[in-house]
C-alpha positions in Angstrom: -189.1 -140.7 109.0 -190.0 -139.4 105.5 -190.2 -136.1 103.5 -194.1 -135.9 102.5 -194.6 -133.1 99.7 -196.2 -130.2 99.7 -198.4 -129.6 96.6 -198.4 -125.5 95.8 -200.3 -123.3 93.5 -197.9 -120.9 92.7 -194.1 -121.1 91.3 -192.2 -121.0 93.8 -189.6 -117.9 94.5 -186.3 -120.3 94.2 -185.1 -122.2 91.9 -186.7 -125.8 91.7 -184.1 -128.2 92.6 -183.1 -131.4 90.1 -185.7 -133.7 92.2 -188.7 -132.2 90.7 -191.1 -134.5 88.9 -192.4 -134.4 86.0 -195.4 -135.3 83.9 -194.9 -139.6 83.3 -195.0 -138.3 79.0 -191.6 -137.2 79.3 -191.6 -137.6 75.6 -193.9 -134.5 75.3 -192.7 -131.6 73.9 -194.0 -129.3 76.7 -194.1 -131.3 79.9 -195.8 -129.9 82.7 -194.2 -129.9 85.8 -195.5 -130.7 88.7 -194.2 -128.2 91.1 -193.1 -128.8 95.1 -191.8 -127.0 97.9 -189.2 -128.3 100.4 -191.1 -128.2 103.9 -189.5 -125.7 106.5 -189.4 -129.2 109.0 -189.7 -132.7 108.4 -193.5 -133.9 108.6 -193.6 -137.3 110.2 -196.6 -139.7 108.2 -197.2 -143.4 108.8 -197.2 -143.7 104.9 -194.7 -143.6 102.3 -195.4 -142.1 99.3 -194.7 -144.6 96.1 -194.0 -143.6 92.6 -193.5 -145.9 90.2 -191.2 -145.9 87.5 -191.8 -144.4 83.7 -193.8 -147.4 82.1 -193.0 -148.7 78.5 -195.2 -149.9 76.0 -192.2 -152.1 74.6 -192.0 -156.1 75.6 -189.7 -157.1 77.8 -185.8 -158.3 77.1 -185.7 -161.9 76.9 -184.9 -163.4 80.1 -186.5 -160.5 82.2 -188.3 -161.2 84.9 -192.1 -161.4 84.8 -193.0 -161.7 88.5 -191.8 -160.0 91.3 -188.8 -162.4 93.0 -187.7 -163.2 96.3 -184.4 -161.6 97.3 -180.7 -163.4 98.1 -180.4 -165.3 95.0 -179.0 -164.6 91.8 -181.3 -165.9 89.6 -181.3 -169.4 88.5 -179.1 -172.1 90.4 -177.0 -172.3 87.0 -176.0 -169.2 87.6 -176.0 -168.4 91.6 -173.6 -171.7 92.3 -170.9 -170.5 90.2 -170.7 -167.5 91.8 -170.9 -169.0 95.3 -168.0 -170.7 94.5 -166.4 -167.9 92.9 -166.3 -166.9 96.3 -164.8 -169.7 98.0 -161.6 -169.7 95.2 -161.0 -166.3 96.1 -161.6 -167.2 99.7 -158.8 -170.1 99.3 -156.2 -168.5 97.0 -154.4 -166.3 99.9 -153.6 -170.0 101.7 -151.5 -170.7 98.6 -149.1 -167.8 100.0 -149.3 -169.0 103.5 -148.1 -172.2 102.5 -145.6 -170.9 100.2 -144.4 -168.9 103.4 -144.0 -172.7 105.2 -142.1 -174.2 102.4 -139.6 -170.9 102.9 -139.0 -171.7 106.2 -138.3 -175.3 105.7 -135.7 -174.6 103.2 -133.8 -172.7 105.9 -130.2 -173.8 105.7 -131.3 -176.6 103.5 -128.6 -177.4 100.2 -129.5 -175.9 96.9 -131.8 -178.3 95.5 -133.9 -179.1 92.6 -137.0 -179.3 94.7 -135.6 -176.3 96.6 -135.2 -174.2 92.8 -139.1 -175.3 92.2 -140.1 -172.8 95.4 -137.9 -170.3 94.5 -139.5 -170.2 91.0 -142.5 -170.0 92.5 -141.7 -167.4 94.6 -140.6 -165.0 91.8 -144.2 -165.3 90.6 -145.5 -163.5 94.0 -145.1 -159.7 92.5 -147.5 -160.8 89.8 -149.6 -162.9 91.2 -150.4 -161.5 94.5 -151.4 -158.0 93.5 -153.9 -160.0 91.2 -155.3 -161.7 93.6 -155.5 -158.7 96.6 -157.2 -156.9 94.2 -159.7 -159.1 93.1 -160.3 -159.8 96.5 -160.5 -156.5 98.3 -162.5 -154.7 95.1 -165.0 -157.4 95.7 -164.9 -156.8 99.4 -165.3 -153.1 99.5 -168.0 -153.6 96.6 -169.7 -155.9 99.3 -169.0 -153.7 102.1 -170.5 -150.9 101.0 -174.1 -152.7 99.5 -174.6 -154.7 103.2 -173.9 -151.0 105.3 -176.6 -149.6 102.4 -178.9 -151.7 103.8 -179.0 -151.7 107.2 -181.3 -149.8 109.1 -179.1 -145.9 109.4 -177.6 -146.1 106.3 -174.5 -145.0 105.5 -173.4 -141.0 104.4 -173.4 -141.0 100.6 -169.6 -139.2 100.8 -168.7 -142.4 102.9 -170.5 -145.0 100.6 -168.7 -142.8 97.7 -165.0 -143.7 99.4 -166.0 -147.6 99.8 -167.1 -147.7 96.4 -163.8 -145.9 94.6 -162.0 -148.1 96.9 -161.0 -150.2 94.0 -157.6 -149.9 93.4 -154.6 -148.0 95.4 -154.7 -144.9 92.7 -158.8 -145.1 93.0 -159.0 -144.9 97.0 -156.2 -141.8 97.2 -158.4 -140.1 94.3 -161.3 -140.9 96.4 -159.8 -139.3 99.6 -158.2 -136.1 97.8 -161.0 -134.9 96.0 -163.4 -135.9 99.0 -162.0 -134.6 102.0 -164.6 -135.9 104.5 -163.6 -138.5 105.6 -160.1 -139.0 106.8 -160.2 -142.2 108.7 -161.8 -144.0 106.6 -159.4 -142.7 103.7 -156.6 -143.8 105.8 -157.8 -147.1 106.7 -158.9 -148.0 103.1 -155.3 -146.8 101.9 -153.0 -149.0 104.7 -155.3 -152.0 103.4 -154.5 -151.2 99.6 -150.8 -150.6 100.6 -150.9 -154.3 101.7 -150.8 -155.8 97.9 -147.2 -154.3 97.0 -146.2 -155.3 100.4 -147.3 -158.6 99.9 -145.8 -159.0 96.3 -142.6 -157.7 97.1 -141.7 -159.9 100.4 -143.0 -163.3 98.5 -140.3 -162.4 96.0 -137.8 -162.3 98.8 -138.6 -164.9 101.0 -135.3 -167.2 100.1 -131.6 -166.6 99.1 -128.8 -168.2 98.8 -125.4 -168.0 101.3 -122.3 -170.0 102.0 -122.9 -172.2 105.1 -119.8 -173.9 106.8 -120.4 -177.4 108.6 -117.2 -178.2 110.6 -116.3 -181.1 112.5 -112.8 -182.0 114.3 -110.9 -184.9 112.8 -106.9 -185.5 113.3 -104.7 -184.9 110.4 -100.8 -186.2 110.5 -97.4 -184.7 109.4 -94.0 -185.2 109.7 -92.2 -184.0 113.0 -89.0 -182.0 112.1 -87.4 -182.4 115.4 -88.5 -186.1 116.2 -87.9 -187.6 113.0 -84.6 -189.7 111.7 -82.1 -188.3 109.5 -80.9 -190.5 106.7 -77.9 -188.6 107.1 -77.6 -190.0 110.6 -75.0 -192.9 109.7 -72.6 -193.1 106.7 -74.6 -195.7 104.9 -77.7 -193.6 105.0 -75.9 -191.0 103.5 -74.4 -193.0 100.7 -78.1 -194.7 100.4 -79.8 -191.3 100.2 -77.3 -189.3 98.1 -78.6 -189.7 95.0 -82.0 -188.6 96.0 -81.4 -185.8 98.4 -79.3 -184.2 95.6 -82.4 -184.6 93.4 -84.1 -182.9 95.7 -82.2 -180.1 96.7 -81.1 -178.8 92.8 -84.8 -179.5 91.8 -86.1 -176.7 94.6 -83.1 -174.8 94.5 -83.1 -174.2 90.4 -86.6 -173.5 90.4 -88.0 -170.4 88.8 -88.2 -167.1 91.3 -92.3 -167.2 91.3 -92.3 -171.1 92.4 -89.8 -169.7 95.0 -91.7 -167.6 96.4 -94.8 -169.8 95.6 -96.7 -171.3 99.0 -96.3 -175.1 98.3 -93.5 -176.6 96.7 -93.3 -178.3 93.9 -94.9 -181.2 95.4 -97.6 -179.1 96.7 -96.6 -179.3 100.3 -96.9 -176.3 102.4 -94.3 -174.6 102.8 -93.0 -172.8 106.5 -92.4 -169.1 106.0 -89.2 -168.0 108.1 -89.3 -166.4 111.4 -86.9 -163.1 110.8 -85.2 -162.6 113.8 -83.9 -159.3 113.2 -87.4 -158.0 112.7 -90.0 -157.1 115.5 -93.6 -158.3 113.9 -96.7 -157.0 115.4 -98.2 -160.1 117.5 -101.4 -160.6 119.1 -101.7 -161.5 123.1 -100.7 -165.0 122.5 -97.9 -164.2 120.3 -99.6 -164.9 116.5 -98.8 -162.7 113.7 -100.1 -162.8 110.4 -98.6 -164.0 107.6 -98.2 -161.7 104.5 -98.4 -164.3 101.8 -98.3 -161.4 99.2 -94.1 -160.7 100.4 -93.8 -164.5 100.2 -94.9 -164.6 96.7 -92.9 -161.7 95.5 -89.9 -163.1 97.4 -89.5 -160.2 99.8 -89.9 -162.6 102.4 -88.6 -166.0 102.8 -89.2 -169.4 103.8 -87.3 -171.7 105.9 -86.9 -174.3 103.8 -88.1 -174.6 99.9 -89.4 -177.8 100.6 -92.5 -178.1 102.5 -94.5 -180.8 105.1 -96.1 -183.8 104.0 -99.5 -183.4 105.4 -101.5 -186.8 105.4 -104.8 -187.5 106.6 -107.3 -185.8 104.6 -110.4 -187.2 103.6 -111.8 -188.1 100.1 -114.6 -184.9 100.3 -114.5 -182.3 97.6 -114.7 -178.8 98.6 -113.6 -179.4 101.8 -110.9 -177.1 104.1 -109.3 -177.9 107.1 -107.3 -176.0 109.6 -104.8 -177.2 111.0 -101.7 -175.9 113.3 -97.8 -177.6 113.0 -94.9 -177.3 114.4 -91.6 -177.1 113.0 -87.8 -176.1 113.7 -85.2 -174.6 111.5 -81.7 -173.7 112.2 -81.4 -169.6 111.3 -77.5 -168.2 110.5 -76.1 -165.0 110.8 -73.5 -164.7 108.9 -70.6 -162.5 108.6 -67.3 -162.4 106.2 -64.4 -163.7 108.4 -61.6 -163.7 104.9 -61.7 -163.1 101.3 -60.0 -164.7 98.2 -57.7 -166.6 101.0 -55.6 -168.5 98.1 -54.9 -172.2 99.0 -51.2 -171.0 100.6 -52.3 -168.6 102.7 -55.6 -170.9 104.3 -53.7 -172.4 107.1 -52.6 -168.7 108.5 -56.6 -168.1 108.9 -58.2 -170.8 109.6 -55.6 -174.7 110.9 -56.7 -177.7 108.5 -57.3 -179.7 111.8 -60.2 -176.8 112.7 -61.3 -176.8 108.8 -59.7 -178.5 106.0 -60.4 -176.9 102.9 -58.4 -178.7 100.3 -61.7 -180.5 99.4 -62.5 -177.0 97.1 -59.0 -176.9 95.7 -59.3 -180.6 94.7 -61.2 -182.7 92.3 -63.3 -185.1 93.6 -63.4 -187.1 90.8 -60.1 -186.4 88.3 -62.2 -188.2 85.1 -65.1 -186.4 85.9 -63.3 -183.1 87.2 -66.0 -182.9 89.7 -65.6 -180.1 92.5 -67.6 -178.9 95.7 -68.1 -175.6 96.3 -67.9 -175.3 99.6 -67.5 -177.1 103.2 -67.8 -176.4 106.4 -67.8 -177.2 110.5 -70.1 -177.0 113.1 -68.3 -175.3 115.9 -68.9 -176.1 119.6 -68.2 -172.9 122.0 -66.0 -173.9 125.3 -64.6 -176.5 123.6 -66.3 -179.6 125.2 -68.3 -182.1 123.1 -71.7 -181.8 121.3 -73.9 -183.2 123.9 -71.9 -181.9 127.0 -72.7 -178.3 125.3 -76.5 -179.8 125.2 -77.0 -181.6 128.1 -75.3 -178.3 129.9 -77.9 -176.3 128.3 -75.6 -174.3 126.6 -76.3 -170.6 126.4 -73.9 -169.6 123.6 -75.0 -170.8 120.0 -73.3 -173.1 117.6 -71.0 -171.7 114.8 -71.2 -173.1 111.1 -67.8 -172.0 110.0 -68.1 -172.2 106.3 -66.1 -171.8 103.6 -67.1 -171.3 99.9 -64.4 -170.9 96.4 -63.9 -167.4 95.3 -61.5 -165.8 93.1 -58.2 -163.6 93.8 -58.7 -161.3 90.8 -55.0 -159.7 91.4 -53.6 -163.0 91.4 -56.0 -165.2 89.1 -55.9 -167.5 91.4 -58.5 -169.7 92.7 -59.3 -168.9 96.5 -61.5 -169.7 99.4 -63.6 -167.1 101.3 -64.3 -167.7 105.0 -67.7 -166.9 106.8 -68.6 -167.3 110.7 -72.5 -168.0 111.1 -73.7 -168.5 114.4 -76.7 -171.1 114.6 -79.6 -170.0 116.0 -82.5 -172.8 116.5 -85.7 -171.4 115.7 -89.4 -173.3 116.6 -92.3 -171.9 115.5 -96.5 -173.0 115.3 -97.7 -172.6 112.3 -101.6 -172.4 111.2 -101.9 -174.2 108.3 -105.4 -173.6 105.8 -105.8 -175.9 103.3 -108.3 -176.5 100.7 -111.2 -176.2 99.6 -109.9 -176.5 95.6 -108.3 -179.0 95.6 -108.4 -179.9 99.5 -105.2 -181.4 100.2 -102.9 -177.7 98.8 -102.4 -176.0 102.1 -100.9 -172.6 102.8 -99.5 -170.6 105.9 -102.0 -168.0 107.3 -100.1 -167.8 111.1 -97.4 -168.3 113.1 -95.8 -167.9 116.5 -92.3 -168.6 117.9 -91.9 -171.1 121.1 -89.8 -171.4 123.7 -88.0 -167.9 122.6 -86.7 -168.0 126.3 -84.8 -171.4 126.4 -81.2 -171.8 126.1 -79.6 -172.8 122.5 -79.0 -176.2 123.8 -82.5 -176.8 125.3 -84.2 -175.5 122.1 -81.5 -177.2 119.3 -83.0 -180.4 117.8 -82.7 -183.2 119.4 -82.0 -185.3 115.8 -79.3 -182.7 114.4 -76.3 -184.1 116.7 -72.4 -184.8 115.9 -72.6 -187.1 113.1 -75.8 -185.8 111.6 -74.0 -182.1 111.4 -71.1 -183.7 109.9 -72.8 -186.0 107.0 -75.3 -182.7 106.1 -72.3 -180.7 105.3 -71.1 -183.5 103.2 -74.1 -184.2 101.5 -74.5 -180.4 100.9 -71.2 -180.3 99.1 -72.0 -183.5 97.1 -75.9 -182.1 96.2 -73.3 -178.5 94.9 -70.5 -180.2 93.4 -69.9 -178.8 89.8 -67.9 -179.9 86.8 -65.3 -177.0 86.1 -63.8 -175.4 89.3 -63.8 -172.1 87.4 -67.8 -172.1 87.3 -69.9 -170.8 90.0 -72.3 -173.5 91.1 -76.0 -173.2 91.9 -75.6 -172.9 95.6 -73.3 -170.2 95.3 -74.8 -168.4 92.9 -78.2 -168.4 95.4 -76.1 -167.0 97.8 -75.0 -164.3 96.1 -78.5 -163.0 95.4 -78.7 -164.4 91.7 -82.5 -165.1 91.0 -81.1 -167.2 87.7 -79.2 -170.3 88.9 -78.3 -172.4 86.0 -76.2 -169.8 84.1 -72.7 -170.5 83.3 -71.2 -167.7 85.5 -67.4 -167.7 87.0 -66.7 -167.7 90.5 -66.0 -164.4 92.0 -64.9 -163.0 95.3 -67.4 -162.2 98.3 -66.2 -158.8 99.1 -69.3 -156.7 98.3 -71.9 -159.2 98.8 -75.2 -158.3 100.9 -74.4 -160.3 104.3 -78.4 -160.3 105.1 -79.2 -161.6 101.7 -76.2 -164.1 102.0 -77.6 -165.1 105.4 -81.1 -165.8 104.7 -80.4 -167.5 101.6 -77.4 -169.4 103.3 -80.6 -170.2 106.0 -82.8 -171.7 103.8 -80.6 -173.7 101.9 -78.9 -175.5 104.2 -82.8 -176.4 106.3 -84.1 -177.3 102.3 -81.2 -179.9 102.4 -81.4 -181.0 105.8 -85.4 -181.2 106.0 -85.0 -183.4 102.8 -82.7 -185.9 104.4 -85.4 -186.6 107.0 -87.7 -188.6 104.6 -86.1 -188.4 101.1 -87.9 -191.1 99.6 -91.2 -190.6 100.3 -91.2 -186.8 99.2 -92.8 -187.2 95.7 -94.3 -190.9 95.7 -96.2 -191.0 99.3 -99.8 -190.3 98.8 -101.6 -187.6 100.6 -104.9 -189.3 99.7 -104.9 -193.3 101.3 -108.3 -195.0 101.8 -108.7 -196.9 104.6 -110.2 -199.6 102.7 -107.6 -200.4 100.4 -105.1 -201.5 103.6 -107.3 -203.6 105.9 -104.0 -204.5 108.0 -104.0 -200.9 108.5 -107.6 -200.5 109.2 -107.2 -203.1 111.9 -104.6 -201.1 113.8 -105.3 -197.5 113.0 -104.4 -195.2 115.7 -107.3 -193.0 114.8 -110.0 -193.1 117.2 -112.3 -191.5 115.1 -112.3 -193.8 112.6 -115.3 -196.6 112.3 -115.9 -199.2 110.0 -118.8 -196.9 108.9 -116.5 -194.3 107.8 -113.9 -196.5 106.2 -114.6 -195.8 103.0 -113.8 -192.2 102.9 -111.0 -191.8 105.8 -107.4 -191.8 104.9 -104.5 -192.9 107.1 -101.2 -191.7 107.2 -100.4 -195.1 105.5 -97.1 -195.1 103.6 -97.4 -197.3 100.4 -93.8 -197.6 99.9 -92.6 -198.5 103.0 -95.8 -200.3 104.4 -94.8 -197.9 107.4 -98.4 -196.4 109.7 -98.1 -193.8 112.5 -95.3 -194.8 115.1 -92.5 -195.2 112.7 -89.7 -193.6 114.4 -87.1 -192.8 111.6 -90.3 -190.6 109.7 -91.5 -189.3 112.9 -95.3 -188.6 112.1 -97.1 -187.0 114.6 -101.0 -186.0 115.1 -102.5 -182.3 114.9 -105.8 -181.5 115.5 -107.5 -180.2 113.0 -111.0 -179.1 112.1 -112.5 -179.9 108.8 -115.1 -177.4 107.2 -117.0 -177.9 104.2 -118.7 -174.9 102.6 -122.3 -175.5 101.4 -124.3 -173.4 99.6 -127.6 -173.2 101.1 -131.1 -171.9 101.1 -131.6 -168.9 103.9 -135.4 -167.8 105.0 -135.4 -164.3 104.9 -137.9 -163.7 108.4 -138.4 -160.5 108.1 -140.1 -160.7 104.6 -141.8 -164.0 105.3 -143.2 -162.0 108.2 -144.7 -159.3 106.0 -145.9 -162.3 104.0 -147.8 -163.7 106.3 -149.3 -160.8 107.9 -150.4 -159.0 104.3 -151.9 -162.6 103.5 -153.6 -162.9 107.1 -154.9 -159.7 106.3 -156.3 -160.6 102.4 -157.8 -163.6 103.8 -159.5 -162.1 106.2 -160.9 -159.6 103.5 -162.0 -162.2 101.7 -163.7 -164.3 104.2 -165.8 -161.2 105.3 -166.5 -160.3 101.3 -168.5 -164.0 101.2 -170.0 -163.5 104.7 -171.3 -159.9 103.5 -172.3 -161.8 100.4 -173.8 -164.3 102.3 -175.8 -162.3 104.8 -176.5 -159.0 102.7 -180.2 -159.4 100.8 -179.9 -156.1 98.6 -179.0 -156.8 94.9 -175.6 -155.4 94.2 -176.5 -152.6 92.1 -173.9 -150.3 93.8 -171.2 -149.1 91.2 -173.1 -150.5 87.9 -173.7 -148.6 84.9 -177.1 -150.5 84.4 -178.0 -149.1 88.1 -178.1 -145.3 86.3 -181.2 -146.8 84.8 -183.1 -148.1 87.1 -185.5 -145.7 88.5 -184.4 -142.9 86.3 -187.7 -141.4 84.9 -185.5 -140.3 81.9 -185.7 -143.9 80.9 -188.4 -146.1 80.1 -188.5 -149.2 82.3 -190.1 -152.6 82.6 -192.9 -152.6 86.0 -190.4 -155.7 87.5 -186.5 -156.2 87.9 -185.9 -154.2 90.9 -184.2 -157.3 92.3 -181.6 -157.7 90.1 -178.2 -157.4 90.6 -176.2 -154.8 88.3 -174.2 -157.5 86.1 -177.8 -159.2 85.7 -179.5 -156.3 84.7 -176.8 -155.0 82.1 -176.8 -159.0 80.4 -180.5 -158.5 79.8 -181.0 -155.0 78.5 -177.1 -155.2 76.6 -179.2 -154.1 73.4 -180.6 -150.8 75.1 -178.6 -147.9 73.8 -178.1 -145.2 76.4 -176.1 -141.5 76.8 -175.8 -138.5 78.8 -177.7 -135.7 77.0 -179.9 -132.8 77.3 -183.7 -133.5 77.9 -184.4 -129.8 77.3 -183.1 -129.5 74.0 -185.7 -126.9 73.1 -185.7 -124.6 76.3 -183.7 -121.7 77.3 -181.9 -123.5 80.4 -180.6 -127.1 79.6 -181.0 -130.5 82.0 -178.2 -133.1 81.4 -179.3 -136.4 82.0 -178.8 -140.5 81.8 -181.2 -141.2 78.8 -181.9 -144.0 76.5 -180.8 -142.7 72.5 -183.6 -141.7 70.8 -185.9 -141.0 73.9 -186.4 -137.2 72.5 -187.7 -136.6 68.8 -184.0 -133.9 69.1 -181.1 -134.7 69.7 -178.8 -132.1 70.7 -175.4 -132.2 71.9 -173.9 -130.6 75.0 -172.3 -127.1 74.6 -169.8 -124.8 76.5 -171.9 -122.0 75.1 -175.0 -123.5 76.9 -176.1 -123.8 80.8 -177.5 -126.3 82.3 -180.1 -126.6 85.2 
């Protein structure tokens, strides 16, 4: 169907719309025009009426084409090939993210690596890159688009082919769709796809980070058994063997400062056993765990049962490795109270007979050349007066009494005196949870701890290796790890009793009469279970080595009671192998015993983020397909892209002089070949009344004019 004009004789009544034609000497000052009238209804003719563009005298551009050409190439094959493979780069770059998406996903819990560091780099590049390449894709597809739906038989709506064409960028399509208004689907549809290329730039910058990944495995660690283990103290040649250094020892925790007190390890950096408080009622889960406050540990509002800690062995030769591990332990917890004060040495038989206590030991020198004095003695008291282990085997119910006597001073007399306390003993077990590592490993610390057997009978609970002569030789190596030069000075221990926090200064002995019985108590507690946890294993406190490899003992390779231990793993498993004594698990008088523990190693790894590489992959799915339907649209469409060219204003524009051939060229063609030809917009009607702005070649009119505000314009 075509509009066939209707040749008139007279001007017609309306306006002449911008269509009308004019005389082909547009360069005449007084053009003719030939004047038509829009038929009422379309007249249907079997012929198309052809006009022919405004001739020009001048030659041709070099490089224009002289014949008339066939159409779906670009010219020469020089030139058409690059362009075809133009479009398969662009076709191919979106696979680049796609891939880039796989290597994300492999990385997934993967250990920071070089390699690893090369894809995030490359990653980091996606908010640049990808926006690049989305829009030189889908500018090129909407271009493309909009020429092949030009061509086919219907058409397409000029507002529509307007809204593919300004589809160029994000800002370009929502211009397009405000000032247009006509078509809102398409509008929408044009923006979603533009919205893809920030999408798709953001998530390929967050495809990977980084998190803390724990790998644990069980393994068995070892430690010493409080309860099981031998006392040097046991026999009187262990205690004249071990004197030496259990006083060592004792003064060295005892005189430390406050803050390595209250610090979690000892000095030795072996974890130390917070205290059970029996007078206090913690808040417990359902299996009886409370949580340790390590903060009132290290400001010395709580205590610890002993000051020195356990020897834990077993641990492997990793770096940055933790293990948890649960112990248990036993301590013997007085309460104390003042029975006599300043009791001078006359008056000590009226409280206490010498056959229940003897006390002249604190009146006494030891040692007359050295003037050597202990500060205090005492007796472990059996109720019902039967023997130690009738009181145990008969599961006593009543607790043993430390009566204990320490020096004090009679101020009224100035005499030197002895004060008397009565502390019942109170056997205490507890599980402790032990965490240790992961800098260095082998420093543990407390986190939990529950009491057992809260239930049993004192004699059922008390330690099986703290018996008659064990008791006796503690007390006396207590005294001997105390003893003091002048018998007017206050010794360490005392002074720790009293509530001093300095130990070493020289201070006289005073009377007891005022002192804080809970402080006494729980100081009183954990000095006497520092001395006697130290007489258990003395001489392997500082020079045993929590670190052992396997593979520097092969005797003790061959008969390691480890089961998890391989000839594989030899060479970075340590055994609880004493270097010293040439001693391995089983020993009896050290009493090591197995905990299960779990070793965890903290890795920092690579994490996919799923969620972004999904967006990834779908925005890239969805630029690939653009770009494999720009090259088929290429492919199939035979029109010359002309669409959205400023050298397509020329082409049939009888404002400008044109060569007879060229319709087939493509815009960027046309523009290389006539890039000498000067054009503007300006008014052909520079000498009439009403003004026609128009796309014109410069110096097409013998006047030149510019446009005005004060002018209109047909």
């Amino acid at each position: 169907m075509s509009y066939v004009a209707i040749p008139t004789s007279t001007e017609p009544s309306y306006p002449r719309p911008p269509y009308v034609e004019f005389d082909s000497d547009i360069t005449s000052e007084q053009p003719k025009p030939k004047t038509f009238a829009v038929p009422r209804k379309p007249v249907f003719s079997a012929t198309v009426q052809e006009r022919e563009p405004t001739p020009t005298s001048q030659p041709p551009p070099p490089g224009w084409p002289e014949h008339p050409q066939i159409l779906g190439r670009r010219g020469p094959f020089a030139v058409w090939l690059p362009l075809r493979l133009w479009d398969i780069v662009l076709a191919l770059c979106p696979i680049a993210f796609l891939i880039l998406a796989v290597f994300a996903l492999a990385l997934d819990f993967q250990p920071i690596s070089d390699y690893g560091d090369t894809v995030v780099e490359a990653t980091r590049l996606g908010p640049t890159v990808f926006p690049i390449i989305f829009a030189a894709i889908s500018s090129r597809f909407f271009r493309n688009l909009a020429r092949w739906k030009a061509e086919q038989r219907r058409g397409i709506g000029l507002a529509a082919l307007e809204q593919i064409l300004g589809s160029q960028s994000f800002a370009g399509t929502f211009e397009r769709a405000f000032f247009l208004r006509t078509n809102l689907a398409m509008a929408v549809v044009t923006l979603m796809v533009w919205a893809m290329s920030p999408i798709g730039g953001q998530s390929s910058s967050r495809l990977l980070y980084t998190e803390m990944h724990v790998d644990s495995e069980s393994m068995t660690l070892f430690y010493p058994n409080i309860t099981e283990g031998d006392s040097w103290v046991s026999s009187a040649s262990g205690l004249d063997d071990a004197e030496a250094i259990l006083s060592t020892i004792y003064s060295a925790s005892l005189l430390t400062s406050p803050a390595m007190k209250g610090a979690l390890t000892d000095m030795w950096e072996r974890p130390k056993i917070p205290k059970w408080d029996l007078s206090r009622t913690y808040q417990t889960d359902s299996d009886g765990w409370r949580d340790i406050d390590q903060q009132a540990l290290l400001d010395g509002k709580d205590d610890y049962s002993a000051l020195v800690g356990l020897k834990m062995q077993g641990f492997t030769t990793e770096d940055g490795v933790s293990y948890d591990v649960t112990v248990e332990s036993s301590y013997i917890d007085f309460t104390c109270s003042l029975m006599a004060d300043t009791v001078t040495k006359n008056d000590t038989t009226k409280i206490v007979d010498a056959k229940r206590l003897n006390v002249t030991i604190l009146f006494d020198k030891v040692t007359p050349m050295t003037e050597r004095q202990a500060p205090l003695t005492g007796v472990f008291e059996i109720p019902g007066n039967v023997t130690f282990f009738d009181w145990k085997d008969a599961a006593g119910t009543e607790p043993l009494t430390l009566l204990l006597a320490v020096r004090s001073w009679d101020e009224e007399k100035l005499l030197q005196a002895v004060s008397y306390f009565t502390c019942p003993a109170t056997p205490v077990i507890v599980e402790t949870q032990l965490s240790c590592g992961p800098n260095p490993s082998t420093i543990c610390s407390a986190k939990r701890q529950r009491r057992l057997h809260t239930n049993e009978p004192f004699g059922v609970v008390w330690p099986p290796n703290l018996w008659t002569v064990s008791m006796v030789n503690t007390i006396k190596s207590w005294q001997r790890a105390s003893i003091v030069i002048d018998h007017d000075t206050a010794s360490a221990t005392e002074l720790y009793f009293a509530g001093d926090t300095v130990l070493f200064l020289h201070k006289s002995v005073s009377n007891w009469t005022n002192t804080d019985m809970t402080v006494f108590s729980r100081r009183m507690t954990t000095a006497f279970n520092t001395l006697w946890q130290s007489t258990l294993d003395p001489f392997n406190a500082t020079t045993a080595p929590l670190k052992v490899l396997l593979s520097n003992n092969p005797e003790a390779a061959a008969t390691a009671p480890n089961p998890s231990v391989s000839s594989s793993s030899a060479s970075s498993v340590a055994l609880p192998f004493d270097t010293l004594n040439q001693t391995l698990l089983g020993d009896p008088l050290r009493g090591i015993v197995p905990a299960a523990a779990t070793k965890s190693k903290a890795t920092e790894v690579y994490r996919a983020n799923r969620w972004w590489i999904g967006l990834l992959i779908a925005s890239t799915i969805i630029l690939e397909a653009l770009a494999v339907a720009s090259a088929t649209f290429e492919f199939i469409t035979l029109a010359p892209d002309v669409l959205g060219y400023a050298s397509s204003m020329v082409r049939d524009n009888v404002f400008v002089p044109q060569q007879q051939t060229g319709s087939a060229l493509h815009g960027t063609e046309r523009s290389r070949l006539l890039k000498d030809l000067r054009v503007q917009i300006a008014d052909v009607w520079p000498d009439r009344d009403v003004g026609y702005v128009a796309f014109t070649t410069v110096g097409s009119r013998p006047r030149w004019t510019p446009l005005s505000r004060h002018r209109v314009y047909k």
